[in-house]
Backbone as a chain_set.jsonl record, in Angstrom:
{"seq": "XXXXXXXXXXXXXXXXXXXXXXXXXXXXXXXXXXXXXXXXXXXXXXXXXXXXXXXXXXXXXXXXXXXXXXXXXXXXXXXXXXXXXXXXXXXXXXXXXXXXXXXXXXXXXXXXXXXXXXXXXXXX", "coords": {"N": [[48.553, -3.129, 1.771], [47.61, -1.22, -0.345], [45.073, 1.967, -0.737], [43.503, 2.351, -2.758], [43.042, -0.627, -4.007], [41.806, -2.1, -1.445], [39.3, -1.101, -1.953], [38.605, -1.342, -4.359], [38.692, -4.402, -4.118], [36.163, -4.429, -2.353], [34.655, -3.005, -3.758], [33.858, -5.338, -5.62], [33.576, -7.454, -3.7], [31.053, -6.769, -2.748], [29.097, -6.15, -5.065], [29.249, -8.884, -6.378], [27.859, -10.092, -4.401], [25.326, -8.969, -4.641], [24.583, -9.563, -7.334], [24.094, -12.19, -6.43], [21.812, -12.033, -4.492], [19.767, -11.191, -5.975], [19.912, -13.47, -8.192], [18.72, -15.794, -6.09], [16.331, -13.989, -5.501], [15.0, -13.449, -7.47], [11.674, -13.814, -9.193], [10.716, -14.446, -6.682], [7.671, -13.662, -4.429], [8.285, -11.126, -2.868], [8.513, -8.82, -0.296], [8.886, -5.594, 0.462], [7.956, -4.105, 2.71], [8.428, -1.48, 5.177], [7.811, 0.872, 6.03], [5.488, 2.74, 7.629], [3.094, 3.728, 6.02], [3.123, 1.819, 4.194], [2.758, -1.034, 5.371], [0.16, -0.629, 6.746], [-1.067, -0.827, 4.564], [-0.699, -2.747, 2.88], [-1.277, -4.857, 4.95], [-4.294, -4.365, 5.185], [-4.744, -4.848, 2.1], [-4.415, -7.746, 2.345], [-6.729, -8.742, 3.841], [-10.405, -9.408, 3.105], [-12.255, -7.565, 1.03], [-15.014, -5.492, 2.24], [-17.9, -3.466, 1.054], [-19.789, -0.925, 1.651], [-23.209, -0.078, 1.165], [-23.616, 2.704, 0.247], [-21.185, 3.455, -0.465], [-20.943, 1.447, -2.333], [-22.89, 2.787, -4.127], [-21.431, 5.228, -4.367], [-19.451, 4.849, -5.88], [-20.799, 3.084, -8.488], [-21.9, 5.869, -9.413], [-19.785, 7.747, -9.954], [-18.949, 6.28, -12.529], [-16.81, 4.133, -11.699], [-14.986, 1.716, -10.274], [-13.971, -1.707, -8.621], [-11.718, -2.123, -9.29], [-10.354, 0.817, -9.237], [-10.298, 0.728, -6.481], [-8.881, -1.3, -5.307], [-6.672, 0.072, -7.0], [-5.951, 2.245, -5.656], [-5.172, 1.03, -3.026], [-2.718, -0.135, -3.564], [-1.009, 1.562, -4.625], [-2.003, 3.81, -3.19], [-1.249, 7.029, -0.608], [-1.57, 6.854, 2.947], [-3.245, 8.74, 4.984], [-2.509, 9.806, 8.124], [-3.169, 12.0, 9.85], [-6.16, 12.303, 9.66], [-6.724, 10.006, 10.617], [-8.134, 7.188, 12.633], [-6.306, 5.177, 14.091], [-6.479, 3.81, 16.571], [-9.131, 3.031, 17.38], [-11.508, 0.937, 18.68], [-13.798, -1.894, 17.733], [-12.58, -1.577, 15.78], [-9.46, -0.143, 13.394], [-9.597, 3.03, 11.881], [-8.874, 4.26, 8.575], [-7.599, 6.507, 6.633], [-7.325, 6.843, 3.057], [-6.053, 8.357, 0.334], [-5.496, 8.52, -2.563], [-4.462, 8.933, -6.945], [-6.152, 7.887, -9.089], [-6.378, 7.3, -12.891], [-6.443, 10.264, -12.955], [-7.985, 11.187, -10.713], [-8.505, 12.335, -8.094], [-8.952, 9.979, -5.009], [-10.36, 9.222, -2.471], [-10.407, 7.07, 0.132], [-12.123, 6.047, 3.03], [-11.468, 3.595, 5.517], [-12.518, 0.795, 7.154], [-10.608, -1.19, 9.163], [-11.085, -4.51, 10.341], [-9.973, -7.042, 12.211], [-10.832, -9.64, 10.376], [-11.66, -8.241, 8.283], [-11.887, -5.599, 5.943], [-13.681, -2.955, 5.624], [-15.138, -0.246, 2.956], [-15.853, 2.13, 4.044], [-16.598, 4.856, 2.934], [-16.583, 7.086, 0.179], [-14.352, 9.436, -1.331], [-14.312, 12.297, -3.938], [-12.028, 13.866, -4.534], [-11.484, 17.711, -5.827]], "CA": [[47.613, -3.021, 0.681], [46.784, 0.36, -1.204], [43.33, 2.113, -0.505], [42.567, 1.549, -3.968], [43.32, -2.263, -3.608], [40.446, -2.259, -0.768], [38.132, -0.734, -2.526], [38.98, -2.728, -5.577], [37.831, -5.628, -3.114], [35.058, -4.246, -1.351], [33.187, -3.242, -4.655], [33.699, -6.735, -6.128], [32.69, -8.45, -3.364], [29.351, -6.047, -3.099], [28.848, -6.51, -6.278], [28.884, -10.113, -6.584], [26.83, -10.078, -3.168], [24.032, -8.074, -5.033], [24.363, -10.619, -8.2], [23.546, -13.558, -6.065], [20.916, -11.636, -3.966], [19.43, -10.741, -7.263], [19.467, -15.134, -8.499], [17.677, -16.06, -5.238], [15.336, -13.133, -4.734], [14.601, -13.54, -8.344], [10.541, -14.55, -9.71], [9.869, -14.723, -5.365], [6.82, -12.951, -4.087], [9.143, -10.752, -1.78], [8.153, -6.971, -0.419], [9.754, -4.426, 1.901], [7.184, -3.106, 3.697], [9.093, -1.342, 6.467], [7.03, 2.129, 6.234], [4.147, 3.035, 8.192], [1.924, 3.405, 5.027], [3.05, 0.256, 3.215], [2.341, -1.88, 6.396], [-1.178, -0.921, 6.851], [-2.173, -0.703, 3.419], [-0.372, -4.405, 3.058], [-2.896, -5.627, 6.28], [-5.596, -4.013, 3.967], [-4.812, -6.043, 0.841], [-4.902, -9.242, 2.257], [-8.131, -8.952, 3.85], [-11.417, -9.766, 2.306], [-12.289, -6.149, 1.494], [-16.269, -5.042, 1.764], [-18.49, -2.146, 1.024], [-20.918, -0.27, 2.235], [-24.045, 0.304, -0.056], [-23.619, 4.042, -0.188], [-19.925, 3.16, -1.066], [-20.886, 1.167, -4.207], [-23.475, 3.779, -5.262], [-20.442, 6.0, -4.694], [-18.602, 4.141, -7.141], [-21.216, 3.534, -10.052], [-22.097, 7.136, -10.416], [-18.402, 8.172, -10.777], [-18.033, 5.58, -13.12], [-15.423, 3.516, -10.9], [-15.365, 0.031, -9.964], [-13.021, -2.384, -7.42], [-10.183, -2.023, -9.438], [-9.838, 1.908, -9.201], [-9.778, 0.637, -5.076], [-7.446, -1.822, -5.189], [-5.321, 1.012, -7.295], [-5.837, 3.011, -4.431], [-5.111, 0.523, -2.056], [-1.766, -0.219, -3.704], [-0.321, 2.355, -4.738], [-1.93, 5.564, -2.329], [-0.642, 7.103, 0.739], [-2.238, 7.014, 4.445], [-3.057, 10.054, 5.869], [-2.762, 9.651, 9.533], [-3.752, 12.956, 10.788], [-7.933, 11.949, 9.356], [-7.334, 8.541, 10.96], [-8.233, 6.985, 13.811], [-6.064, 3.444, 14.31], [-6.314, 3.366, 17.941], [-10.196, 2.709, 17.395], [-11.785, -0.205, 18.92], [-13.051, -2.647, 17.675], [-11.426, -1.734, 14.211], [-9.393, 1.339, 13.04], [-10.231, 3.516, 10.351], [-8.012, 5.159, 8.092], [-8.305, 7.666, 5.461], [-6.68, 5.984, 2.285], [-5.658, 9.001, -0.944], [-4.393, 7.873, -4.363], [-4.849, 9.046, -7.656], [-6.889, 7.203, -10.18], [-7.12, 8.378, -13.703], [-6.816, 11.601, -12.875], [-8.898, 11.818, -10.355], [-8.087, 11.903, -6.06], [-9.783, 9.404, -4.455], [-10.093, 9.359, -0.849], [-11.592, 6.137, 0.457], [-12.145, 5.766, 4.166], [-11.769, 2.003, 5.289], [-12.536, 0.457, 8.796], [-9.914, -2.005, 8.866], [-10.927, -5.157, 11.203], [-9.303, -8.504, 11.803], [-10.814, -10.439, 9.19], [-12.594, -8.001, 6.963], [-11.792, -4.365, 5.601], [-14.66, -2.27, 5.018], [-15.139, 0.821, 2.539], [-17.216, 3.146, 4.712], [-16.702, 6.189, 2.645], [-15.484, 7.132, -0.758], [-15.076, 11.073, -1.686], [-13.94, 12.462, -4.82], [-11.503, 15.768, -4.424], [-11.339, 17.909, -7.146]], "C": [[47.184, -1.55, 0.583], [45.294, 0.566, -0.842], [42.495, 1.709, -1.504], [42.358, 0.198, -4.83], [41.532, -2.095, -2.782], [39.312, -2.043, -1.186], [37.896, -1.593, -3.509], [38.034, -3.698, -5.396], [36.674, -5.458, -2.529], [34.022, -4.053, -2.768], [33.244, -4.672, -5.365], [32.951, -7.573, -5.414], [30.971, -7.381, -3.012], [28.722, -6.41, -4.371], [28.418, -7.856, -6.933], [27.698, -10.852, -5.139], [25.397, -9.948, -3.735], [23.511, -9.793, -6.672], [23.503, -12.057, -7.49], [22.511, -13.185, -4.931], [19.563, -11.601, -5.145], [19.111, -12.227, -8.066], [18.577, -15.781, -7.983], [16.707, -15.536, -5.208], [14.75, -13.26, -5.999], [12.329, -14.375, -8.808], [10.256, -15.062, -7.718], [9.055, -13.683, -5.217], [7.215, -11.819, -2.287], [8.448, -9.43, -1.429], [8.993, -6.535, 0.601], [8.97, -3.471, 2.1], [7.302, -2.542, 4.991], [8.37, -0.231, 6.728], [5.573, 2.037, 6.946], [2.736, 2.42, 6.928], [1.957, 2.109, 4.345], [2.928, -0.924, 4.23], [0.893, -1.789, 6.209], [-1.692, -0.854, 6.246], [-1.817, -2.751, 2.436], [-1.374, -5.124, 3.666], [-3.83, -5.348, 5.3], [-6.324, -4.33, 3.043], [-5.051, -7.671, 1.074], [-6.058, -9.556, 3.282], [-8.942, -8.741, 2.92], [-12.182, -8.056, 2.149], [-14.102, -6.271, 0.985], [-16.585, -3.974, 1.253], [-19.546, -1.568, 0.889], [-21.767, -0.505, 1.313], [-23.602, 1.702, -0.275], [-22.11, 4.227, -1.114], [-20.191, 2.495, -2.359], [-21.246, 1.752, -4.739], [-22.86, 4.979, -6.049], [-19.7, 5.84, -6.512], [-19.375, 3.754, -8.414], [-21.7, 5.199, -10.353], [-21.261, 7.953, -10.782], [-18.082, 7.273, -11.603], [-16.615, 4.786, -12.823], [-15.541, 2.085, -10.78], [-14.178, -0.64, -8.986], [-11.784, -2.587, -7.961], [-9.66, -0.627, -9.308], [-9.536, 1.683, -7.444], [-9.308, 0.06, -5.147], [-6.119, -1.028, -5.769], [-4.935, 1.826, -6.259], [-4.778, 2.511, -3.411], [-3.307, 0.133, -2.073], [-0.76, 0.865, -3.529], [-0.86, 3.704, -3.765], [-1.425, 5.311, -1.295], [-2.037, 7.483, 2.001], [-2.341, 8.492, 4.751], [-3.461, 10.214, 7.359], [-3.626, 10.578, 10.665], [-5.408, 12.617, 10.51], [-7.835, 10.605, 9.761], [-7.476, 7.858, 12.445], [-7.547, 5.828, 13.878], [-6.262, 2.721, 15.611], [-7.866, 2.713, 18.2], [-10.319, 1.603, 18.078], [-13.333, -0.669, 18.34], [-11.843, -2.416, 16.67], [-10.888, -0.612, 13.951], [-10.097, 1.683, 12.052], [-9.112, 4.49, 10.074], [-8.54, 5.837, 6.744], [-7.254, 7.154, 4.317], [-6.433, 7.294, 1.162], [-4.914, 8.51, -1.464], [-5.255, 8.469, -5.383], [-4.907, 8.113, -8.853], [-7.627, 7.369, -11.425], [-7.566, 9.825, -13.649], [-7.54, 12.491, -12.001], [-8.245, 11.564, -8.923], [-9.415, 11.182, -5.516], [-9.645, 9.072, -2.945], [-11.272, 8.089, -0.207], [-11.128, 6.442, 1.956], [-12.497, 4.405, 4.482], [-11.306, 1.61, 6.968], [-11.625, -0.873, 8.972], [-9.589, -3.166, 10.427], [-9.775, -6.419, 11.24], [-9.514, -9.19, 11.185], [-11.111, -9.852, 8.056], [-12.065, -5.885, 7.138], [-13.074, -3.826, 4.546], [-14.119, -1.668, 4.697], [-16.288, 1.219, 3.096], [-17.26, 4.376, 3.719], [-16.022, 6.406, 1.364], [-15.921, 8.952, -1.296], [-13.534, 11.376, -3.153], [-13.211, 13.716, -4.873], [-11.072, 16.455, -6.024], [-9.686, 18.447, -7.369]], "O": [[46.508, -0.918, 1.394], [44.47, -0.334, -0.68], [41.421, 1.108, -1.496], [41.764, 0.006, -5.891], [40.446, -2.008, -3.356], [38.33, -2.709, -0.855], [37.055, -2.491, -3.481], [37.006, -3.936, -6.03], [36.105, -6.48, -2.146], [32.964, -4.66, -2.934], [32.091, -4.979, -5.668], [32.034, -8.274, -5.842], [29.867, -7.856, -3.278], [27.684, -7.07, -4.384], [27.526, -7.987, -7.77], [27.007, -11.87, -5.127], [24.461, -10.665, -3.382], [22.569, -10.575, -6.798], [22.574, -12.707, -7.97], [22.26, -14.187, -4.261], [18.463, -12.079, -4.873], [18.016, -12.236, -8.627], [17.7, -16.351, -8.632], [15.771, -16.272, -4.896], [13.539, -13.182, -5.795], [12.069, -15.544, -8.524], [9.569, -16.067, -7.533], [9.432, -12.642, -5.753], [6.684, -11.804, -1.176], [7.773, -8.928, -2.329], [9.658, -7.176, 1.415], [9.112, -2.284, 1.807], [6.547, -2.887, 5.899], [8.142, -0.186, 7.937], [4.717, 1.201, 6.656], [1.953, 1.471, 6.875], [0.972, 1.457, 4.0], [3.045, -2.0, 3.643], [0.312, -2.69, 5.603], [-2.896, -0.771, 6.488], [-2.497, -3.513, 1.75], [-2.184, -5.86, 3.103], [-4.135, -6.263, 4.535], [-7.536, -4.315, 2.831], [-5.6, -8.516, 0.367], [-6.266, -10.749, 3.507], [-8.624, -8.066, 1.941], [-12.587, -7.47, 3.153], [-14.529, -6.802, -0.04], [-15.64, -3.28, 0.878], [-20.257, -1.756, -0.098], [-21.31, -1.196, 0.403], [-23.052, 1.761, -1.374], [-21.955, 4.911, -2.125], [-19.705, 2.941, -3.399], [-20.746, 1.935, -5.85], [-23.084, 5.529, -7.127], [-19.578, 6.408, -7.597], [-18.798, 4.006, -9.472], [-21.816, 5.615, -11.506], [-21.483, 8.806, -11.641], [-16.861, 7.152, -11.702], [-15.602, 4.816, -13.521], [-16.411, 1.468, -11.394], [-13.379, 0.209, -8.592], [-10.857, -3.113, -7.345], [-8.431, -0.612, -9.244], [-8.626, 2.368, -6.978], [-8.263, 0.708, -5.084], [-4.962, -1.2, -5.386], [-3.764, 2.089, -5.984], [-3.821, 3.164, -2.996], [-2.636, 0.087, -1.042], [0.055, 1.039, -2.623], [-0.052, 4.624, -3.636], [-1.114, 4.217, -0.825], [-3.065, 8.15, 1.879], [-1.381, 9.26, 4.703], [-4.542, 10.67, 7.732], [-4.3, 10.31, 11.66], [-5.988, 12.757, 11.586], [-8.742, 9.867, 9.377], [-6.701, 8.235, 13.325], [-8.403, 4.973, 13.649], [-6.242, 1.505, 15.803], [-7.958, 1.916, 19.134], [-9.244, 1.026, 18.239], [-14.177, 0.216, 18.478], [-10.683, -2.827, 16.676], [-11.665, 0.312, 14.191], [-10.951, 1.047, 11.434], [-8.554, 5.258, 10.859], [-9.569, 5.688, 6.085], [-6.124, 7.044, 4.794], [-7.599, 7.064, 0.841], [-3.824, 8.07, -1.098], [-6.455, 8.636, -5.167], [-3.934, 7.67, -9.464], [-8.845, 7.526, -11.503], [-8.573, 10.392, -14.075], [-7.775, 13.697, -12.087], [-7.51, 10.595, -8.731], [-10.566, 11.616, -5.552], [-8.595, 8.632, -2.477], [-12.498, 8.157, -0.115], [-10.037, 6.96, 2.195], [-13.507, 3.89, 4.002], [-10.345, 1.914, 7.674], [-12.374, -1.84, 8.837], [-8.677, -3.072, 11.249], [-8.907, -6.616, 10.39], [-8.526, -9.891, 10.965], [-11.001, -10.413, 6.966], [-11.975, -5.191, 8.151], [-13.358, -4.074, 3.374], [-12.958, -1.556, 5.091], [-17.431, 0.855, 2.82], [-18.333, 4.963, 3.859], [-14.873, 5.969, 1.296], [-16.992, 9.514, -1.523], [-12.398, 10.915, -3.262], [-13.838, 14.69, -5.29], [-10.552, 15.912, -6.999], [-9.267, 18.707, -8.497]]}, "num_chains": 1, "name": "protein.A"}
C-alpha cells in the first residue's frame, strides 16, 4: 500500500471518528477543564458564592452587580503569584477579568462549601 493510500485511510477514519464524537458529545453539559485556572475557577462556580459587605458596597458604587462576577468568574484568569491556595482553612485567590471595559480583580476565599468575595478592586 502507497503512503498516500494510508493517509487516505487514516484521515477518513479521523474524520469519521470526530463526526461521531461530535453526535454523542452533542447538546451534553461536557468541559475540559485540564488547566490550572479553569479547575479552580470551575470549584468556584459551583459553590454557593458570598460577599462581604464592603464587597457589595464595592459593587453598587461602581455600578456592578453578580453578574459582572460571575463574568469574571468565567471567563478571567488566576493569578497565582497574589494567591495563597495552600491557606488553611480556605485558600484565597486573586481572580482578573475584564468586564465592560473595565479590570476587575476580585479576591475570593474559596472554602469547601462556600466561596467568599473578600475583596473587589478596580484597575485602571
Amino acid at each position: 500500500m502507497k503512503l498516500i493510500q494510508r493517509i487516505g485511510y487514516y484521515l477518513g477514519g479521523f474524520s469519521l471518528g470526530l463526526i461521531i464524537l461530535a453526535f454523542f458529545l452533542n447538546g451534553k453539559k461536557t468541559s475540559c477543564s485540564y488547566g490550572p485556572d479553569a479547575r479552580v475557577l470551575k470549584n468556584i462556580r459551583l459553590k454557593k458564592i458570598e460577599y462581604l459587605d464592603n464587597t457589595q458596597s464595592q459593587l453598587h458604587n461602581n455600578n456592578l452587580d453578580s453578574v459582572a462576577v460571575n463574568y469574571v468568574l468565567r471567563k478571567g484568569n488566576i493569578n497565582f503569584s497574589e494567591s495563597n491556595a495552600r491557606q488553611e482553612p480556605c485558600g484565597v485567590y486573586t481572580v482578573e477579568g475584564d468586564y465592560n471595559e473595565k479590570e476587575l480583580i476580585l479576591t475570593v476565599e474559596n472554602c469547601d462549601s462556600i466561596a467568599t468575595i473578600t475583596n473587589l478592586r478596580i484597575a485602571n
